[in-house]
C-alpha positions in Angstrom: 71.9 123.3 78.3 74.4 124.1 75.3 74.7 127.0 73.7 75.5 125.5 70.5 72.4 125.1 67.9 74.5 122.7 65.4 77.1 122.2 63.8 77.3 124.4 60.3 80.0 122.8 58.5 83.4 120.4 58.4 85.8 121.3 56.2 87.9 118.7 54.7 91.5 118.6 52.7 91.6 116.4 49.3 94.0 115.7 47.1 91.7 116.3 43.8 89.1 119.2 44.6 87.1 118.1 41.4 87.2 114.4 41.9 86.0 114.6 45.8 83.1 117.0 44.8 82.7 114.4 41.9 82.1 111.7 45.0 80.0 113.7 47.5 77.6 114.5 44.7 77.5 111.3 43.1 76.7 109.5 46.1 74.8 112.1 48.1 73.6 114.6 45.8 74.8 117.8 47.0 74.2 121.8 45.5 77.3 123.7 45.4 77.1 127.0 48.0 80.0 128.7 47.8 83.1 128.8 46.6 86.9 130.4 47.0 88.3 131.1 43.7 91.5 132.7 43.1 93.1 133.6 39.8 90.4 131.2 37.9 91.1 128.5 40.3 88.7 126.4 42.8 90.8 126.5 46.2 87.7 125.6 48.4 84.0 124.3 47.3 80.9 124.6 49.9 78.9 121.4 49.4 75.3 121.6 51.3 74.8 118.1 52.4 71.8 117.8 54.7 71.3 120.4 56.9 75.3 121.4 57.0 77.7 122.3 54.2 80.9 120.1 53.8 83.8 122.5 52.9 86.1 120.9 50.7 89.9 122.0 50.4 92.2 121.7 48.1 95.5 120.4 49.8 98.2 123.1 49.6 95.9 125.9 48.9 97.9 128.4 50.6 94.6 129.5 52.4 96.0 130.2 56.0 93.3 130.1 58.1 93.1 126.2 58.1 93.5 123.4 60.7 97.2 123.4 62.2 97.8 119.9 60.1 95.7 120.1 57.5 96.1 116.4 56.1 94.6 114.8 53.0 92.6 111.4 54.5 92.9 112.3 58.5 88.7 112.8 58.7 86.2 110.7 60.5 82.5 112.0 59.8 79.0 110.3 60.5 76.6 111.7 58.6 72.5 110.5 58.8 70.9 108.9 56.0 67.3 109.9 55.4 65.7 106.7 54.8 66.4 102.9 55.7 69.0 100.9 56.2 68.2 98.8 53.2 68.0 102.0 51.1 71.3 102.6 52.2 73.0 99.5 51.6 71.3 99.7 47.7 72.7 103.1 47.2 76.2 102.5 47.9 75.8 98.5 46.6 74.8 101.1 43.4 77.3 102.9 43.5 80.2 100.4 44.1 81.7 101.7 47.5 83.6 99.4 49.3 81.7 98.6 52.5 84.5 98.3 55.8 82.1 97.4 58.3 78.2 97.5 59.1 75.6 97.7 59.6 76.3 97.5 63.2 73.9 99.0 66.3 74.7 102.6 67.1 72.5 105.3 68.8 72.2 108.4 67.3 72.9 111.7 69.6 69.5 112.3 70.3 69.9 108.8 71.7 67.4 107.1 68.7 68.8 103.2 67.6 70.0 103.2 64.4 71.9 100.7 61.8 75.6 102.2 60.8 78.3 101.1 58.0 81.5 102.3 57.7 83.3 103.2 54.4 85.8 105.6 52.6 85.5 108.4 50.6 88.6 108.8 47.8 90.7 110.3 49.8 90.8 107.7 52.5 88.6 109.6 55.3 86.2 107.6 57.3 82.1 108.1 56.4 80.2 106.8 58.7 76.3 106.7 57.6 73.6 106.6 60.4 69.8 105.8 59.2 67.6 105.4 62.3 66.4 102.1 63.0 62.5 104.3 62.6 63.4 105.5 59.5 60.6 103.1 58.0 58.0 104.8 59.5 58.9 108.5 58.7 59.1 107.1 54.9 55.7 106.2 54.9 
């Protein structure tokens, strides 16, 4: 069994602190946790999304307890949509984000089908979102 319970949060590098906040809120809806000022300046922004907090760096923030290649665009994250796969494909149809693949068949980690699609986030990272192929019944 693993001693882990989940995983808190990822921490991302951007380009634009402001505009990739922008993007996770606009499409996700986030509440701001935390954040790392120094001298009046946003170097790092906690963004609770679901039940983890995406920690969003600005590139060359001189914060030195980073990854060893901290790189703006180098993530791949799946995250879980809470709802359908049509709900899905409406909010980001809403939202005008470029769809690369999907929805394809995946399986979730706790090993439930679900529907996927693939797209980008402005800096060029990989989103994945996951909705359960049961989602439909939990809505009701």
């Amino acid at each position: 069994m693993s001693r882990i319970l989940a995983i808190d949060h990822v921490a991302i590098t951007v380009a634009d602190l402001a505009a990739s906040c922008a993007f996770y809120d606009d499409l996700f809806g986030t509440e701001v946790v935390a954040e790392h000022v120094i001298d009046g300046q946003v170097l790092v922004r906690q963004l609770a999304i679901g039940g983890a907090v995406l920690s969003v760096h600005q590139k060359g923030n001189g914060i030195e307890l980073v990854a060893g290649l901290p790189t703006v665009g180098a993530a791949d994250i799946c995250l879980r949509w809470n709802g359908s796969v049509s709900d899905m494909l409406g909010v980001l149809k809403e939202k005008s984000v470029d769809i690369l693949e999907g929805p394809v068949a995946r399986m979730t980690a706790d090993k439930r089908p679900s529907q996927s699609v693939f797209f980008r986030d402005i800096d060029g990272n990989l989103l994945e979102l996951m909705a359960a192929d049961d989602a439909r019944a939990s809505e009701r």
